[in-house]
N, C-alpha and C positions, 0 to 999 in steps of 0.2 A: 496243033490246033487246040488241044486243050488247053496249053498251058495260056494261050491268048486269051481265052474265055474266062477262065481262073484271076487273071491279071484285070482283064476289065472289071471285073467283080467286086475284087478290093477295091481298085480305085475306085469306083460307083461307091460303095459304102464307108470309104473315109471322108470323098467328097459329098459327102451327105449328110454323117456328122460333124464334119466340119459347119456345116450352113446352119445346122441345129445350131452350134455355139452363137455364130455370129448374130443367127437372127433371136435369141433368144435375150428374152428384157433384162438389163442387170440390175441386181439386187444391190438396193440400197447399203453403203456400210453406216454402222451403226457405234458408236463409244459406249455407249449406255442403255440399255432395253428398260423401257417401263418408263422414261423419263423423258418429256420433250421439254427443255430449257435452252434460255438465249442468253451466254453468258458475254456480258458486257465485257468491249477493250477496254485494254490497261485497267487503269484501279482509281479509285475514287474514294473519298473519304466519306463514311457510314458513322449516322446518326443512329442511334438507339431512338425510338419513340419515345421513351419512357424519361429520355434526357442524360441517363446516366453514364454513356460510354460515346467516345467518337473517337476513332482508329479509320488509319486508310486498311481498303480494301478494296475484294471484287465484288459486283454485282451480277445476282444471277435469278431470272424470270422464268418463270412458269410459263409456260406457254398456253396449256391447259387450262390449268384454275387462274391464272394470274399472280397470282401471290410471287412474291421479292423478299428474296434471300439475300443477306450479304456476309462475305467469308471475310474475317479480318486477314490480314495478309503479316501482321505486330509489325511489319517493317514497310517503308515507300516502293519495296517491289510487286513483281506479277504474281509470286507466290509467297504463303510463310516461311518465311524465316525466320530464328532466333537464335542470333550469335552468342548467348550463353550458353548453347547447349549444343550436344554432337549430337542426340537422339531429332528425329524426323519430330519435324510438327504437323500435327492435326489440326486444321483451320474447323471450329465448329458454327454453325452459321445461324445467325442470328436472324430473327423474321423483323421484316421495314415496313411493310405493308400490301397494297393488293390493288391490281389494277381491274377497274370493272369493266371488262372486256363486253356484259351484255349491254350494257348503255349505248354501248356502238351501235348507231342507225345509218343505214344508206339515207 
């Protein structure tokens, strides 16, 4: 008779944690904390304001403040590359502008 009682026991409390899991809300994953950006597909070619550089690249938005980034990529791919060399490239990113996200009226 005990050992019935004992057995129902467990199973009551595995099926009980178990339900905690399922019902419990899943946590967002995340790539980057502290940064909410919308990086544009494929790559597009990036103007400097200033006029003096234009390299393809990606585009990458702030979701936040609005401000626009863009990462030259030195080559027409999704990332930098640069076939001169065997060491990794650091894309550094250039500011394009700012989108004024409070002008937005219903």
């Amino acid at each position: 008779m005990r050992t019935d009682l004992y057995t129902k026991t467990v199973l009551t409390v595995i099926a009980a944690l178990l339900a905690t899991l399922v019902l419990r809300s899943p946590q967002c994953a995340r790539a980057q904390s502290g940064y909410d950006v919308f990086i544009e597909p494929g790559y597009t070619s990036l103007h400097k304001p200033d006029g003096t550089m234009q390299v393809p690249g990606k585009v990458v938005v702030d979701r936040l403040t609005g401000d626009i980034w863009g990462f030259p990529t030195l080559s027409g791919g999704e990332y930098p590359v640069d076939t001169t060399s065997t060491k990794p490239v650091v894309s550094t990113p250039m500011y394009l502008g700012k989108f004024d996200f409070s002008a937005m009226k219903k």
